[in-house]
C-alpha positions in Angstrom: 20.5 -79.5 39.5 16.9 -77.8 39.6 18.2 -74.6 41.6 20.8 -73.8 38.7 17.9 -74.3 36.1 15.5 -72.0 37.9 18.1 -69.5 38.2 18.9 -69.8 34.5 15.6 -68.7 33.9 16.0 -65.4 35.2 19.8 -64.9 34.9 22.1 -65.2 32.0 24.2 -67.8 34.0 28.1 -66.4 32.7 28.0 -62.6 32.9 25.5 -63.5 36.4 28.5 -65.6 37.4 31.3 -62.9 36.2 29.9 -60.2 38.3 29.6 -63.0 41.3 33.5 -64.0 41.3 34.3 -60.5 41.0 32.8 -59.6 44.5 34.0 -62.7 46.0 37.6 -61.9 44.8 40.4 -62.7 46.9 43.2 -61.3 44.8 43.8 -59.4 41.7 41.8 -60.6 38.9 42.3 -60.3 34.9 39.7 -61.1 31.9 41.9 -63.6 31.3 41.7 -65.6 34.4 37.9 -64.7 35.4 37.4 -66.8 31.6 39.0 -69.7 32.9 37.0 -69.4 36.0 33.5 -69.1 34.5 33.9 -71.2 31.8 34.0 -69.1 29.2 36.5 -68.0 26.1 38.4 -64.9 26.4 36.5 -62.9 23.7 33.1 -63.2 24.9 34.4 -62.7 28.4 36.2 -59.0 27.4 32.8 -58.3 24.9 30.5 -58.9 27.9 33.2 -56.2 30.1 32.8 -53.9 27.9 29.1 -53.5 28.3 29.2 -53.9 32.2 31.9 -51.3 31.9 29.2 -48.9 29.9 26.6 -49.6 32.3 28.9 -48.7 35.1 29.3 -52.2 36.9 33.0 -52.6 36.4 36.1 -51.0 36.0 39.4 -51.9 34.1 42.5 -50.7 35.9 45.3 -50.7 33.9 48.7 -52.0 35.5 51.3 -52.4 32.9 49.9 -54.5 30.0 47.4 -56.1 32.2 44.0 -54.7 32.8 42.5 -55.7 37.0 39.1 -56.2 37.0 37.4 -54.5 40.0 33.5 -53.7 40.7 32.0 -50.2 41.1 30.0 -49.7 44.3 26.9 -50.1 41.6 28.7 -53.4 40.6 29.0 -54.5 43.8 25.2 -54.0 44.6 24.2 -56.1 41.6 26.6 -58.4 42.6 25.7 -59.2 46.1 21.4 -59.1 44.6 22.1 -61.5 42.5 24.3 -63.7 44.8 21.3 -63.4 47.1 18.8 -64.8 44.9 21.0 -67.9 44.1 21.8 -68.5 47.3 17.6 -68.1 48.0 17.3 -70.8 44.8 
């Protein structure tokens, strides 16, 4: 598919993709499940977390021994950018 290629270019396609499902969410979402999702092992899923959660895109919301994912009003606006310009792709 060219469009996926072209966006490749300029997006690193799995934390791109992370930040993507997270605004599209429908329910409560864990690292766990948003691996399976995108494709992508648990590890490098939580180490790529971390930094959004540094750069202020993402919080972890501790419920028990589980840890939601949800999107900061910063992470949202990345979020819906970069769904834009796939969608334009």
């Amino acid at each position: 598919m060219k469009n996926k290629k072209v966006f490749n270019i300029f997006f690193r396609e799995k934390p791109a993709m992370m930040l993507v499902t997270l605004l599209n969410k429908t329910n409560e979402i864990y690292a766990s499940s948003l691996a399976k999702i995108v494709d992508c092992t648990y590890s490098h899923v939580v180490k790529i977390l971390q930094e959004m959660n540094k750069a202020g895109l993402v919080n972890f919301e501790k419920q028990g021994r589980l840890k939601v994912l949800t999107l900061t009003k910063k992470g949202e606006d990345v979020a819906k950018n970069i769904d834009n310009i796939r969608n334009l792709l």
